[in-house]
N, C-alpha and C positions, 0 to 999 in steps of 0.2 A: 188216486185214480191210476188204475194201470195202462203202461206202456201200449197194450194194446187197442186203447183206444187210440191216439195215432192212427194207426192203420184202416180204423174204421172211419174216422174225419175224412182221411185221405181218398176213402173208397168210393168218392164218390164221380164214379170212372167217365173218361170220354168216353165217347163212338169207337168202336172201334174199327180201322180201316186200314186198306192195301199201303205200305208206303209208296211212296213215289218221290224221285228226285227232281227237284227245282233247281236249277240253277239261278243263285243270284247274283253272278255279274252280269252287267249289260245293262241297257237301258229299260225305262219301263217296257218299249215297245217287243223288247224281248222277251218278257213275260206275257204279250199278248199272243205267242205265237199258240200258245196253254189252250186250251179248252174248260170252260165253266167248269166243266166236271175234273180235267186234273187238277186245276188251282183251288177245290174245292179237298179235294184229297189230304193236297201239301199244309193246306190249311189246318186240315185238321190234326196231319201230323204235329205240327206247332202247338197247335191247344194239344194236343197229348203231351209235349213236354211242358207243359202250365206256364210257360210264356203269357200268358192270355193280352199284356197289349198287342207284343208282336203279329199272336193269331188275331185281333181285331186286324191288322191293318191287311193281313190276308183275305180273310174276308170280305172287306171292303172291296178289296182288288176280284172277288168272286164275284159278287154283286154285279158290278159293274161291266165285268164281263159276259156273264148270265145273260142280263139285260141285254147286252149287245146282242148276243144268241138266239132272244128271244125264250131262252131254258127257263120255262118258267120252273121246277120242277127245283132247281140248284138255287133257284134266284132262292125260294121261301126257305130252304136252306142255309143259305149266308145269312138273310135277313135274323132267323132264330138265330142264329150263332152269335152275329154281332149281339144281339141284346143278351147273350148269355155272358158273352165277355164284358159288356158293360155291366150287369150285375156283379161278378168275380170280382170288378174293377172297382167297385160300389162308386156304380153311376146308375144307381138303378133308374134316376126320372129319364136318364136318354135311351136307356136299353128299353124302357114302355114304350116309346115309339117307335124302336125298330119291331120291336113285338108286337103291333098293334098294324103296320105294314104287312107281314108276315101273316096274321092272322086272315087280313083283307084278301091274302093271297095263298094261302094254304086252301087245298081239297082233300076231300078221303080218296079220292081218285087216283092220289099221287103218295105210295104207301112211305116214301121217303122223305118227302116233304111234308106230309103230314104227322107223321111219326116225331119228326126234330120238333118241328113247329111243338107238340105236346108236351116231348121232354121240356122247354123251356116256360111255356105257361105253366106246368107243374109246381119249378121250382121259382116262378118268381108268386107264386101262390105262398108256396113252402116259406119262400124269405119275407112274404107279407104276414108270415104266421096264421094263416089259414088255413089250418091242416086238414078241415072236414073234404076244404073244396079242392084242396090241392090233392088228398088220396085220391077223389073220384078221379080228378084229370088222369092221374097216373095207371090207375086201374083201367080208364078206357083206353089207354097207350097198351098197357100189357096185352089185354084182349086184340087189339085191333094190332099190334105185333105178331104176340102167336100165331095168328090167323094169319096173316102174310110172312108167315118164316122169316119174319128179322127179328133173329132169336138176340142179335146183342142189343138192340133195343128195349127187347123185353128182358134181359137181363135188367137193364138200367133200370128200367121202368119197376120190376119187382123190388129191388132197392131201395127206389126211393120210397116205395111203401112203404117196406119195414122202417124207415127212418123216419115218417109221418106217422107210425103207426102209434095207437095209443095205449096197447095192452104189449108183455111180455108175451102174451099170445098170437097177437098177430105178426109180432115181428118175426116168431119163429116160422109160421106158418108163408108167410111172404119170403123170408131169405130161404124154404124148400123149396118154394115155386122158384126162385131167382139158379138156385143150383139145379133145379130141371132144364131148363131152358137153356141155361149153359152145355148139362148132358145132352139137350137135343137140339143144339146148334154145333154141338163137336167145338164149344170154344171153351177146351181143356185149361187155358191158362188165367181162367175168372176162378177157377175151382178154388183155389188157395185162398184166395181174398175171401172168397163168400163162406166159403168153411169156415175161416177164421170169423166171420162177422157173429153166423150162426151160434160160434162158440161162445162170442163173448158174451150173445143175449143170454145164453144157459150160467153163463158164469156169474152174469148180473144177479139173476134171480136163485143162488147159489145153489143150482140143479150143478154139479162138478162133475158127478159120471156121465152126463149128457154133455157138458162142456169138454171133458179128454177126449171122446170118442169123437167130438170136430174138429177139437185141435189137430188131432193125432191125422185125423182126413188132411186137414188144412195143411199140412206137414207134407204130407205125400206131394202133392200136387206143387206148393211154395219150392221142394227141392227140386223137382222136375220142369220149373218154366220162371222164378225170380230170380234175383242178382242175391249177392251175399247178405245183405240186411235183411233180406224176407227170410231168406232161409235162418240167420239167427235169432229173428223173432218167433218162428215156428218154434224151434228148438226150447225157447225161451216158455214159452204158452206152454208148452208140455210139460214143463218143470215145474210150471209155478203151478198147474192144476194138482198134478201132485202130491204138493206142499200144501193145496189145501181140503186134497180127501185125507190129507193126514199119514199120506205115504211118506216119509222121511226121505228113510233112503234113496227111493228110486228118485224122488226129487232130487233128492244131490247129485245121482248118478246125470243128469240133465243141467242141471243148472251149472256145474263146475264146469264143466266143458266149455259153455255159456260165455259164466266169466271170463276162462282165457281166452277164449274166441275176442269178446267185444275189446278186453284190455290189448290185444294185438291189436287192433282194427283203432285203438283208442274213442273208443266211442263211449263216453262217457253217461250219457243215461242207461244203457243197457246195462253198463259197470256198476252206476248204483242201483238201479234195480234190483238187479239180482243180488248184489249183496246185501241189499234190505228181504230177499227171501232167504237168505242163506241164515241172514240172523235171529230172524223171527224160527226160522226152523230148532238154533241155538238153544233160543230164551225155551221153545217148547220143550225140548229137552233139560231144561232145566240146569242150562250152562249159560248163565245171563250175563255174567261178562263175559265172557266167548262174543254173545250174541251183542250186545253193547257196542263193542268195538266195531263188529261188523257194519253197526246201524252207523256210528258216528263217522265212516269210512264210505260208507252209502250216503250221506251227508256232505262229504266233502267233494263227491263223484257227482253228485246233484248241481251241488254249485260251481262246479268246472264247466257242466250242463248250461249251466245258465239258468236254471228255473227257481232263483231266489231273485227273478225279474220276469221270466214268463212263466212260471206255473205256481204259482202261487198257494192249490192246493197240495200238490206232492210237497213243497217245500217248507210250507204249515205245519202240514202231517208227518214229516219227517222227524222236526220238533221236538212236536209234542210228545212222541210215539220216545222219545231222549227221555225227555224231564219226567217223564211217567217212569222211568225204567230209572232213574236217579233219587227215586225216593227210597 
């Protein structure tokens, strides 16, 4: 399995929303001076950095302010969020009943409240493994997004499509919708992510010159709005597409880079990684101990990795991919 699946696990993005600073010294009563709506915010900041108890307990403090408020509007907000953080949390029987609160108190009336409210019945459809009922949810989130220009909800909501989706068809078809709606919400820095996602569906079903041409997107946008890891996995994706329309060189030209990049940065799955594409590039040239040592060096970069305890299939596959080349 490649590296780039990571990214797509990962993808499965918050809200996204204004920061705003909280102050947490003081007493609770100093967080009451907040309004539903900014402790709704900071909250969400938190679940952006995948905290997600921390964000429950913001939440909570939403709710109960909301309530105070009388906001109905933030309340059915919190409520979806706490039951999302309880699923994340795998508390899924207590997150059903904030969800099911939530529900009681969501309207289409309220395009924000009603919007969260969906994204969350979606995916606890999605984690029920109900994928017929869970696309419909998300499909009526997208439409009922568009139409109220909350273009990054409909981003999410196109997302989760393609992640429910059943055919390499529709996934492609759902991550275009999800990168329009990005170009027509001007939220430039989903482009990376969704490029890459797009790419990978082309690389699964070994369409390669459909997969460079998103990577290579995916690229543009990852150097222009992510930190050093996106942009090294871009980089990475382009090399490795290379290496398997059977472009040699320009793949080296990419991947070596790659390498020194990740072995400065010491990040070890990138390190093997790539030098598992470097070697197989080897063996195909018909330099198989070249390419051998590579692989057994991509093996030892795996296991620094740790994934001869969490990944079980790279670490398998690494193996075999030996003892096949030792005969």
């Amino acid at each position: 399995m490649k590296i780039f699946i990571i990214l797509l696990l990962l993808l499965i993005i918050p809200f996204s929303v204004p920061a705003i600073e909280v102050r947490e010294k003081g007493a609770e009563s100093k967080m009451n001076e907040y309004t539903a709506d900014s402790l709704l915010e900071a909250a969400d900041e938190v679940f952006q950095s995948r905290d997600y108890a921390a964000a429950l307990e913001k939440y909570r403090a939403v709710l109960e302010t909301a309530r105070r408020e009388f906001n109905r509007p933030v309340e059915v907000e919190a409520l979806a969020q706490m039951a999302r953080m309880n699923l994340l949390l795998n508390q899924k029987d207590e997150g059903r009943q904030w969800l099911e609160e939530a529900e009681a108190k969501a309207s289409e009336s309220d395009p924000m409240g009603w919007s969260r409210y969906l994204g969350v019945k979606g995916r606890f459809q999605w984690q029920d493994n109900d994928l017929k009922t869970a696309r419909e949810t998300f499909e009526v989130m997208y439409n009922y997004c568009t139409t109220n220009a909350l273009w990054s909800r409909a981003i999410d909501a196109a997302h989760m499509i393609a992640i429910v989706a059943e055919t390499p068809e529709d996934q492609i078809e759902w991550g275009r919708r999800g990168i329009e709606a990005a170009e027509a919400g001007d939220h430039e820095d989903w482009l990376g992510p969704l490029w890459n996602n797009l790419a990978a569906t082309y690389y699964d079903i070994k369409k390669y010159d459909s997969a460079l041409e998103c990577y290579l997107k995916a690229r543009e946008y990852h150097w222009r709005h992510s930190g050093e890891l996106g942009k090294l996995f871009a980089d990475y994706h382009v090399g490795m597409t290379y290496r398997y329309l059977g472009q040699f060189d320009e793949a080296g030209r990419w991947l070596r880079p790659v390498l020194a990049w990740a072995e400065r940065i010491e990040n070890h799955s990138v390190i093997g990684q790539t030098l598992q594409d470097l070697g197989e590039i080897e063996i195909a040239r018909n330099n198989k101990s070249e390419g051998l040592k590579m692989l057994k060096r991509a093996r030892e970069e795996y296991r620094k990795a740790g994934f001869n305890e969490t990944w079980p299939e790279v670490w398998d596959g690494i193996n075999k991919r030996i003892d096949e080349l030792k005969k």
